[in-house]
GUZA-293279 format. One record per residue (C-alpha): residue in one letter; x, y, z. Coordinates in steps of 0.2 Angstrom, whole numbers, plus 2048, in hexadecimal, padded with zeros to 3 digits. Each point is the difference from the previous one (the first is absolute). Example, Ala and Ser with C-alpha at 12.3 -4.5 7.8 and 13.67 -1.06 7.14 Angstrom:
// residues 2
a83E7EA827/s8068117FD/
// end
This chain:
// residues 833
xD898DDBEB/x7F27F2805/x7F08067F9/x7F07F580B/x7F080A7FB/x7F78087EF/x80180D809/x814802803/x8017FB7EE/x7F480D7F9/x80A80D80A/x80F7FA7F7/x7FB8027EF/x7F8810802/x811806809/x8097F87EF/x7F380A7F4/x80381180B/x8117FE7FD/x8007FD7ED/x7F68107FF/x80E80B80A/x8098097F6/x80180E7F3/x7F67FD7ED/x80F8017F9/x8067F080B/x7F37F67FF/x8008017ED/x8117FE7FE/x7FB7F080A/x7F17FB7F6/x80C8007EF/x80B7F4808/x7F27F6805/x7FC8017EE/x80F7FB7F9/x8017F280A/x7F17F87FD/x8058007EE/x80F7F8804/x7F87F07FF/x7FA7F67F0/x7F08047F9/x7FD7EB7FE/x7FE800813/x8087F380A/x7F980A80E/x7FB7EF806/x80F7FA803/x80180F80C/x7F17FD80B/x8087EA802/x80E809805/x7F980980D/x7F87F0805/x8107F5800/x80680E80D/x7F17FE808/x8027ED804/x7F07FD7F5/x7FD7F07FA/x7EF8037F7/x7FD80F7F3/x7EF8057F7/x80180A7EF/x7EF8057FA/x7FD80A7F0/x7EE806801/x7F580D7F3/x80A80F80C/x80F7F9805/x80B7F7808/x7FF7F7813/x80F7F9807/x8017F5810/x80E7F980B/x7FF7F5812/x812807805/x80580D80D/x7F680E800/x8068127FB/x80B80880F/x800810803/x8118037F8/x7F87F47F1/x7F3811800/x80F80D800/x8087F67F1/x7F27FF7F6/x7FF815802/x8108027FC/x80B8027EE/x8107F87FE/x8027FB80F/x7FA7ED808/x7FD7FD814/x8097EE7FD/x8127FD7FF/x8087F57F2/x8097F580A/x7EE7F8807/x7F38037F3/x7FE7FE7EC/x7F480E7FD/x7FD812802/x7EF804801/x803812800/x8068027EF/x7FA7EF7F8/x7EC807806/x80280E7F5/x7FD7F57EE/x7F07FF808/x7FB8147F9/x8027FA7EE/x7EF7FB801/x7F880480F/x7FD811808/x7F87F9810/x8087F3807/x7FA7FA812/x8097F780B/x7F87F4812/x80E7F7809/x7FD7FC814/x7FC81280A/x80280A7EF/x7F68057F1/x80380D7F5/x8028067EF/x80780B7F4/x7F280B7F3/x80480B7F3/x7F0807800/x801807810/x80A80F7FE/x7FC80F7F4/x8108017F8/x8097EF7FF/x80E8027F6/x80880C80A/x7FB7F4812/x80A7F0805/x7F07F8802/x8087ED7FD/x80A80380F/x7F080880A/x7F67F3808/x7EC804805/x7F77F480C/x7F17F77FB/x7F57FF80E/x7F87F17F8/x8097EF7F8/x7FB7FB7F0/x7F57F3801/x8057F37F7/x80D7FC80B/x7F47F680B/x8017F37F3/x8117FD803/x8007FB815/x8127F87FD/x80A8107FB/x80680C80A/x80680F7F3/x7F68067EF/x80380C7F4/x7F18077F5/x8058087F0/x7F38097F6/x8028017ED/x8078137FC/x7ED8087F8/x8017FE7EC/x80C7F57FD/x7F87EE808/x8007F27F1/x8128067FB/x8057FD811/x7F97F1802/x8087F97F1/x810804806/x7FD7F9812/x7F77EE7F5/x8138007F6/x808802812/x7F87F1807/x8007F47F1/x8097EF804/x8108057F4/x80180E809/x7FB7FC813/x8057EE805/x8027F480E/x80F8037FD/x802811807/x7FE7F6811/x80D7F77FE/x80E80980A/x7F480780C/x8017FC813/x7EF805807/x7F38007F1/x7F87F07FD/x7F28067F7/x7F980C7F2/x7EF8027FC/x7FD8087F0/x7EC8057FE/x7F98087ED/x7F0804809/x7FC8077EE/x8007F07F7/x7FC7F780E/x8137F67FF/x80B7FB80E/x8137F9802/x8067F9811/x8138017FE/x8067F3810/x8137FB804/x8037F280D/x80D7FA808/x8047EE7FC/x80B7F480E/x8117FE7FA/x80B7F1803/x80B804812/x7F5810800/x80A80880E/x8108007F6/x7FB7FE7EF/x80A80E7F5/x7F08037F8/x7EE803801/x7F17F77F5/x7F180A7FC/x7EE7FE7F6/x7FB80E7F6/x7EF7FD7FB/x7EF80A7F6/x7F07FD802/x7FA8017F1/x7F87F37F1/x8118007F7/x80B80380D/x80E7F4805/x8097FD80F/x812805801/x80F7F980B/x810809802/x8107FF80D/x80780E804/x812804806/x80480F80D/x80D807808/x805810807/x8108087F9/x80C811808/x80080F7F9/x8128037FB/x805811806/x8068087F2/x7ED7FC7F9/x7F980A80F/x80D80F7FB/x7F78017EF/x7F58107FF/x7F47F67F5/x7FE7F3811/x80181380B/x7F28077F8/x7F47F07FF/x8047FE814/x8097F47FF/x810803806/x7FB7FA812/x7FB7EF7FA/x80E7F2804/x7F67F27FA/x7F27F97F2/x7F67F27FD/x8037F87EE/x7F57F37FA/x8017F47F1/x7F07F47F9/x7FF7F17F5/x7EC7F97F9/x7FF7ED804/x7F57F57F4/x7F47F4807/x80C7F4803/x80A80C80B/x8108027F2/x8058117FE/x7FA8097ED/x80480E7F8/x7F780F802/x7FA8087F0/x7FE810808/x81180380A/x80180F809/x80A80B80B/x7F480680D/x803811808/x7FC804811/x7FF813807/x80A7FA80E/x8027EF804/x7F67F17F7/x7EE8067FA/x7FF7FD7EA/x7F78127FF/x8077FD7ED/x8067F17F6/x80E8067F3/x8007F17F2/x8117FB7FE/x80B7EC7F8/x7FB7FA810/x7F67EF800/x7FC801815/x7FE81080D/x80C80B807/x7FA80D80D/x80C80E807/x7FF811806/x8038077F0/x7FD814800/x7F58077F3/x7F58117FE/x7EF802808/x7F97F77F3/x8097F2800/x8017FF7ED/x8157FD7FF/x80F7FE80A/x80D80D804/x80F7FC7F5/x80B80C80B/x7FB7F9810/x8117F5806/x7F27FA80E/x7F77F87F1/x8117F77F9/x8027FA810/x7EF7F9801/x8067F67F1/x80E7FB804/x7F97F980E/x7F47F87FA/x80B7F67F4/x80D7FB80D/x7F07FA80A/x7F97F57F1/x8137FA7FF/x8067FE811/x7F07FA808/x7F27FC7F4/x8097F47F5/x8087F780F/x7F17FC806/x7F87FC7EF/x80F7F37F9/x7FB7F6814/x7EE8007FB/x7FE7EE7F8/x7F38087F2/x8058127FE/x8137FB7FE/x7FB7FA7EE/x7F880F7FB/x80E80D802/x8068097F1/x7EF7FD7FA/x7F680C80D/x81280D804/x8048057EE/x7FA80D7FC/x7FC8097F0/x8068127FB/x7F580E803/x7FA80B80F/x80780F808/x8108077FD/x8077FC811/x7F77EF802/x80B7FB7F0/x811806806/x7FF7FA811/x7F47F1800/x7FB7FA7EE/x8107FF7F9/x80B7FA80E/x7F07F1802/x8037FC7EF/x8147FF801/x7FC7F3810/x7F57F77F8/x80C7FC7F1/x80E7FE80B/x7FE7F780F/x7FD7EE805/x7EC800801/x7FD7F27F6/x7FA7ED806/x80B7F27F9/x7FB7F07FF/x80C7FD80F/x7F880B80B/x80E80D7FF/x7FC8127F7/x80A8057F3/x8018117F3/x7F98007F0/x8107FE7FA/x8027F1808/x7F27F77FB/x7F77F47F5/x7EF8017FC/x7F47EF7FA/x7ED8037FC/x7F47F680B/x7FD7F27F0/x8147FD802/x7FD7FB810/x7F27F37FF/x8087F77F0/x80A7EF800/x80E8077F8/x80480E80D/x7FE7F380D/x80F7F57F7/x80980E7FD/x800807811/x803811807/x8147FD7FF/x7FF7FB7EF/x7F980F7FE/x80B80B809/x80D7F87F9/x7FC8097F1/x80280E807/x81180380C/x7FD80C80D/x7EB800803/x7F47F7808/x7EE7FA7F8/x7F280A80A/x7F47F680C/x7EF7FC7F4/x7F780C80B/x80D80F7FE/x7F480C7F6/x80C80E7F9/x7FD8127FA/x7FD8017EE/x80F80D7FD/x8087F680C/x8007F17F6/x8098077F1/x80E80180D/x7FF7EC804/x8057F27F2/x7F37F67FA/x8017F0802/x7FC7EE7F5/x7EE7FF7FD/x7F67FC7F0/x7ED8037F9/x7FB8017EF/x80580F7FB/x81080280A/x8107F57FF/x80D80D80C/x8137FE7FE/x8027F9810/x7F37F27FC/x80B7FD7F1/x80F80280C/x7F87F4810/x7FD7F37F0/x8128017F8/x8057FD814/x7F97F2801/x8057F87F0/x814802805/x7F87F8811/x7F87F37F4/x7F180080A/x7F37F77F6/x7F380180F/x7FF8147FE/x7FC7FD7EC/x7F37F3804/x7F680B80B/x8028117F7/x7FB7F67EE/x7F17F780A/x7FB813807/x8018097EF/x7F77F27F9/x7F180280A/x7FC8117F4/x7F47FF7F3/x8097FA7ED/x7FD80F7F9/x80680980F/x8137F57FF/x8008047EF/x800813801/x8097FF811/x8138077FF/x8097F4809/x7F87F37F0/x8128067F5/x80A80380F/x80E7F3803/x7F97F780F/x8017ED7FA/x80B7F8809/x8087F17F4/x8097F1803/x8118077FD/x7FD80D80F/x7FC80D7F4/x7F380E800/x7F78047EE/x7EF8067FA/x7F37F37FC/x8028027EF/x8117F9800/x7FB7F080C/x7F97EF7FB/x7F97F180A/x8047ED7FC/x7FF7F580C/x8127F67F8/x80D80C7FD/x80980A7FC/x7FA7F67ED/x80C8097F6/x8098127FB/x7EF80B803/x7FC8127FF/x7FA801810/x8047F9812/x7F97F5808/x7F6804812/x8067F780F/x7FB7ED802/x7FA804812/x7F58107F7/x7FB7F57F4/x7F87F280B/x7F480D804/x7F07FF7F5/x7F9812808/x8128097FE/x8017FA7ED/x7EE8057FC/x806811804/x8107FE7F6/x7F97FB7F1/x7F280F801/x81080D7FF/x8087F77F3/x8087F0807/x8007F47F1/x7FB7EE808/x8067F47F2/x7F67F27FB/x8067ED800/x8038017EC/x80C811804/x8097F880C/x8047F27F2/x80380B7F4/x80980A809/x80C7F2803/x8027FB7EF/x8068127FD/x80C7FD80B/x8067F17F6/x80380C7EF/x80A80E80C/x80B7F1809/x8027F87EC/x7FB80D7F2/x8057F37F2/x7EF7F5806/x7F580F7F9/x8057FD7EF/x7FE7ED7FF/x7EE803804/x7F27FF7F1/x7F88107F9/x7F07FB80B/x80A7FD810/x8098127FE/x7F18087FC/x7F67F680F/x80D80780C/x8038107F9/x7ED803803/x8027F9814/x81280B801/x7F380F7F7/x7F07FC80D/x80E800810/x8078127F9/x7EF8077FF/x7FF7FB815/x80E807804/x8097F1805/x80C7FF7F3/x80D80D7F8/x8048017ED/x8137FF804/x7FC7EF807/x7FE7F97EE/x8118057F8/x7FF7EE7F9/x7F08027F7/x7FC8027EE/x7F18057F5/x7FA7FA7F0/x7FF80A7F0/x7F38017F1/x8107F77F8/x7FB7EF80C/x810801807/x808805814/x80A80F802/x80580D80D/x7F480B806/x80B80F7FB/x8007F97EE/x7EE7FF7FE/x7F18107FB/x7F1802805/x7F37F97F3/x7F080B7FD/x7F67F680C/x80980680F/x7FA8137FA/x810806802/x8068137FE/x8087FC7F1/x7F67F67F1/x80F7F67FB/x7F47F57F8/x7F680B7F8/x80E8097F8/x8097EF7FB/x7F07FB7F7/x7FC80F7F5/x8138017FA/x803811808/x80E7F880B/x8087F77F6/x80D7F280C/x8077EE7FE/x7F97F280B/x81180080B/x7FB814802/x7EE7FE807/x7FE7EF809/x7EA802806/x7F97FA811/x7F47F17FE/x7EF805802/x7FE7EC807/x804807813/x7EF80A7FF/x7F77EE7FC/x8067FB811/x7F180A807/x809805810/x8018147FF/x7FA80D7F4/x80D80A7F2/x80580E80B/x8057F480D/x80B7F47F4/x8088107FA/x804805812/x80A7EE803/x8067FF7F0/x808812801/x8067FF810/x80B7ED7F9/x80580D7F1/x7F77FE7F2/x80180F7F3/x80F805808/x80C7FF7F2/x7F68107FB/x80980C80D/x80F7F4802/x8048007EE/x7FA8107FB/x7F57F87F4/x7F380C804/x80880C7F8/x8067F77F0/x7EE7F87FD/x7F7811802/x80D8077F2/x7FA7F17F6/x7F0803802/x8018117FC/x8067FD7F0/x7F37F47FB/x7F380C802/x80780D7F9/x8047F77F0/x7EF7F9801/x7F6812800/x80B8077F4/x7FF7F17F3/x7EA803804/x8048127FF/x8077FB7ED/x813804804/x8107F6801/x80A80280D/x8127FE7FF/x80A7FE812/x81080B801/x8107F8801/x802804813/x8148037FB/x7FA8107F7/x7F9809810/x7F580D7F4/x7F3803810/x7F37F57FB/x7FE7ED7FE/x7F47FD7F0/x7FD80A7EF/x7F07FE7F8/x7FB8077EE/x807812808/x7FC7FD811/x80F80180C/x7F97F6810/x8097FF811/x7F77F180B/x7FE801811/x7FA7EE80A/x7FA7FF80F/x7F67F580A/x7FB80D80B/x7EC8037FA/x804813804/x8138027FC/x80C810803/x80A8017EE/x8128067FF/x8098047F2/x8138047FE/x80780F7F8/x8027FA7F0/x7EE7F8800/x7F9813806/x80B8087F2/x7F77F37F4/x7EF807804/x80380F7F6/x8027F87EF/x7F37FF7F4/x7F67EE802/x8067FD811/x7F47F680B/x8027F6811/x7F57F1803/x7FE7FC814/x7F87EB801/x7FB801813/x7FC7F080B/x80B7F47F1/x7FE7F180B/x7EE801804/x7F68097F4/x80B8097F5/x7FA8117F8/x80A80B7F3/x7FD813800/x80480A7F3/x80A812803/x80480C7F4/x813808805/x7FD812800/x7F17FF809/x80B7F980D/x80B8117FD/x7F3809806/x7FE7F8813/x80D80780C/x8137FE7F7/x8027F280A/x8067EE7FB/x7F47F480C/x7EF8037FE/x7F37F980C/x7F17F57FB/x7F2810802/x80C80C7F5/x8027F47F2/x7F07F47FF/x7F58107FB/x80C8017EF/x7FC7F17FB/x7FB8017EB/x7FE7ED7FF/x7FC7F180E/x8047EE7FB/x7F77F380B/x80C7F17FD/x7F67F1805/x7EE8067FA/x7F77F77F5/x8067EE804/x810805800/x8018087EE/x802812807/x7F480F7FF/x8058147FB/x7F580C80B/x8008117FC/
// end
């Protein structure tokens, strides 16, 4: 039907409205319910927008105006104007003039949202102009008025402003209920809601006008398409989403297309039968990637699978793990608010689009000589989305990603993430990578190949890959530590120079609290990899049996590489080292020159062979041939040999020796000369260290003489308190095995000494049995070798802790009748309650 006049069209929409009014009441309630029910099929957030630019992309529009003003809402479009089966549609329910095999919309149904807000919606397009008013009919609940069109014999007259469209639609505010309305329609057209973006897989529109004639606001929404290299066969088309707005930023995106087969046993579903479907044989899918200014593909934050009523218009973006666009003919409600997870048509749309992205999108991306780089990086996806875009598109995506060859090596080849190496950026700019070389690289690890500098992997991806060598301060990987023991078999001094001369140029305090600082990475002379703190420097050498290895001569030569080495703990000995040193030699080689030296010439040395220890260059068991002088004037074994009191030892020898409690021969307790402190080269605590570790005091634990000169001491104290308590003590025969040791004027006394300050006391059977007797008593002297105390315990007192024979320090100590501090008052002993 060709409609040429008003006239002819006036005739048709009066013949449409007498035929909406044919009927019984009972009809045309029945009709007016459905109606009803329809309407609130869709959201009450709108997206009623979204119908009217998809009535405009069926239209061939390229320009759309969206004006909200005080009473409504005026849309505009420069496409087609309405046809008279556009004007049957429109008046119809359920039903849409256009098939789904040519067009994305269906006015018919989708104009319906617009009686959420509006009960007067007017409509201009070419020959026609009509509208649709509640008000008009006495009784309109029980009237299809939203399917019965009046004429207006007048246009609305702000149309004349807008000479360069062809079709408008006035939508007055339903009475009552304006601001809420208005807020709602303000949300729907707010940038995180309406984009460029929903232009992106459009044909036709090129433009969106968005006008707040309230607040006086605009946003011009403009997509362009850009040239393409060999344009005429290029697998992909280049647009330019743009805003015109202060803030707004232009976008670039590619976008991929292709139209797929519907398989038959699709069509056979009755989900695809009762969408209209099942006479489709084709559909168009469409993927998109944002560029950067540059033109590289990024990840898009806000991924989405966009939903199409029937071919490719985003009437609804459903957030999903995506990081780019996907844009199929995805079958939703009215609404467009989910996807049907029974629909087979929608795992089909899918499925398709991930065997698109695979077959054809990352062929094309792995030729480009940017995006190839850049793979893994935009595809994997992250978890999340609708049910049916996990299963068939999320997951499988994720599975490719992990598992096939996407991945740049450095050889130009792709390889899996299993087959790959991965070196930070700084790896690639420093000397030592540049020595080593990718293949010394890869020959660390058999079986993959180091990335290309540019490859710039997903981040879950890259748990996948092994990383490769690289250092900074606060990192030293294994496969540094790996690349470095390499090259040491490969004895490559040139990689040592330049990774020392790179980790040198850190600030001091920096290489200090760095981790590779104790991590074996000195390479010596002997080929050998050890920490710095086990390395020395000398330009002579090796200058005799050291503690530590020697760097490599060719290391050494370097002034920048020894600085380094010598801030982690490189000793760099000095000429007068290097002498002595060699002298040591002399002793090792010929131990019977050490003792034809003079007191002062033994002494000199030992304070050299002391100095070289506290450097780490030289180890204790390098001096088996040295001896130490005693308080006695005379040379003996270190093992021979205690510590005097200067040394502050744990045990005051000394101390004891000179107030009588320890009571030993010469040949028992030989002293340590206090004259090795005179040589001024390091404090007590450090004499003690050297002296211990050459084994003086050593007899103590080797001889059991600990135990036997605490026994002693024990007794002396004990026999000194009970002297200054006024008694005479009297040691038991040990042959007679009564369960104590001393009587005293009644008192049966079992001793205990320890040199523990906080000792455990045991006693046996017999000594337990003892406790019951009347004047039995056990004394405990703690800490006999240091600072001996004796503690006076009545026996049946102990009777009454638990009947056991060991009795911990706590139980015991807070017994104690008497306390004997042994060395108190200069050493003549002191009774303390």
């Amino acid at each position: 039907m060709t409609v040429c006049s008003v006239e002819e069209a006036r005739r048709h929409v009066e013949r449409i409205a007498r035929s909406r009014q044919e009927g019984s009441d009972e009809l045309k309630d029945a009709l007016a319910g459905a109606l009803q029910r329809v309407t609130m099929m869709f959201p009450a957030t709108g997206h009623f927008l979204m119908e009217f630019l998809q009535n405009a992309e069926d239209a061939a529009s390229t320009a759309v105006f969206v004006g909200i003003a005080p009473n409504g809402v005026r849309i505009a479009n420069n496409g087609t104007p309405f046809s008279p089966e556009d004007v049957e549609s429109i008046c119809r329910v359920g039903r849409s003039s256009k098939k789904p095999t040519d067009y994305i919309g269906y006015l018919g149904i989708g104009f319906k949202s617009v009686f959420l807000f509006s009960d007067a919606p007017r409509i201009v397009s070419g020959c026609y102009r009509f509208g649709f008013e509640r008000d008009s009919w006495p009784n309109p609940d029980a009237v299809p008025w939203q399917i019965t069109p009046i004429w207006l014999e007048e246009p609305p007259e702000w149309i004349s402003s807008l000479p360069s469209y062809r079709t408008f639609f006035e939508l007055p505010f339903r009475r009552g209920y304006e601001l809420s309305i208005i807020e709602r329609l303000k949300k729907e057209i707010r940038a995180d809601i309406l984009s460029p973006r929903v232009l992106l897989f459009l044909r036709h529109v090129e433009e969106v006008v968005l006008r707040d004639q309230i607040n006086g606001a605009e946003r011009v929404l403009r997509r362009k398409r850009l040239p393409s290299a060999g344009e005429a066969t290029s697998p992909y088309e280049l647009y330019e989403l743009s805003e015109e707005q202060r803030d707004a930023r232009l976008q670039r995106w590619v976008v991929f297309r292709s139209t797929v087969s519907v398989p038959e046993e699709v069509r056979a579903d009755w989900v695809t039968r009762e969408w209209e479907r099942h006479e489709v044989a084709s559909r168009e899918i469409a993927v998109a990637f944002l560029l950067d200014g540059s033109g590289q593909l990024q990840r898009e934050d806000k991924g989405t699978a966009h939903m199409g009523v029937f071919s490719f218009l985003p009437l609804k973006e459903v957030p999903s793990g995506l990081s780019f666009l996907v844009q199929g003919d995805f079958l939703t409600g009215p609404g467009r608010e989910t996807i049907r997870r029974d629909a087979l048509w929608n795992r089909w749309v899918a499925r398709e689009l991930f065997g698109f992205i695979t077959r054809t999108v990352v062929p094309v991306l792995m030729a480009h000589d940017r995006w190839r780089y850049v793979i893994t990086n935009v595809l994997y996806p992250g978890l999340g989305g609708p049910e049916i875009i996990n299963q068939e598109l999320i997951l499988p995506l994720r599975r490719y990603v992990q598992e096939e060859r996407l991945l740049v090596a450095a050889d130009g080849s792709f390889v899996a993430p299993k087959e790959a190496i991965q070196l930070p950026v700084s790896a690639w700019d420093s000397e030592w990578f540049r020595v080593a070389g990718i293949a010394g690289v890869e020959a660390l690890f058999p079986g993959r190949k180091v990335l290309d500098r540019h490859t710039a992997p997903h981040g879950e991806i890259s748990r996948l890959i092994k990383e490769g060598p690289s250092v900074d301060s606060v990192r030293w990987p294994s496969a540094m530590q790996r690349l470095v023991e390499d090259r040491a078999q490969e004895r490559d001094t040139m990689f040592f120079k330049t990774l020392y001369r790179e980790l040198g140029r850190y600030q001091e305090g920096t290489i200090r609290r760095a981790p590779w600082s104790s991590a074996p990475i000195v390479f010596t002379e002997d080929g050998q990899l050890v920490p710095a703190s086990r390395s020395y420097w000398s330009e002579v050498g090796p200058p005799g049996p050291l503690a530590r290895r020697r760097v490599h001569p060719d290391i050494g030569a370097d002034p920048e590489c020894i600085r380094f080495l010598e801030i982690i703990g490189c000793h760099v000995m000095t000429s007068d080292e290097v002498t002595r040193a060699q002298v040591l030699e002399i002793f090792v080689q010929h131990p019977e020159k050490w003792s034809a030296l003079s007191d002062e010439e033994r002494l000199e040395l030992t304070g050299h062979f002391f100095r070289a220890w506290q450097n780490g260059v030289l180890s204790t068991r390098t001096l088996e041939f040295l001896t130490v002088k005693a308080h006695d004037g005379k040379w003996y074994r270190p093992g021979e040999v205690f510590f005097s009191q200067v040394f502050a030892p744990s045990e005051r020898l000394e101390v004891l020796l000179a107030s009588g409690l320890l009571k030993v021969g010469p040949e028992e307790m030989r002293l340590l000369s206090d004259e090795y402190l005179g040589l001024r080269c390091g404090s007590p605590y450090e004499w003690r260290r050297f002296f211990d570790e050459l084994g003086v005091g050593r007899r103590l634990v080797a001889e059991r003489l600990r135990e036997s000169f605490t026994e002693r001491v024990a007794e002396e104290v004990l026999i000194r308190y009970e002297k200054k308590s006024g008694r005479r003590p009297v040691r038991v025969a040990r042959s007679q095995e009564r369960g104590y040791d001393f009587e005293s004027n009644g008192r049966r006394i079992e001793l205990k000494g320890r040199s523990d300050p906080r000792p455990v006391i045991s006693l046996t059977k017999q000594q337990y049995q003892t406790l019951h007797e009347s004047g039995s008593y056990v004394y405990v002297v703690s800490d006999a070798l240091n600072n001996p105390e004796l503690f006076v315990l009545r026996g049946k007192r102990l009777l009454d802790l638990v009947p056991d024979p060991s009795f911990a320090y706590q139980e015991w100590h807070g017994l104690c009748e008497d306390r004997y501090v042994a060395l108190a008052d200069e050493g003549e002993g002191e009774i303390r309650a």
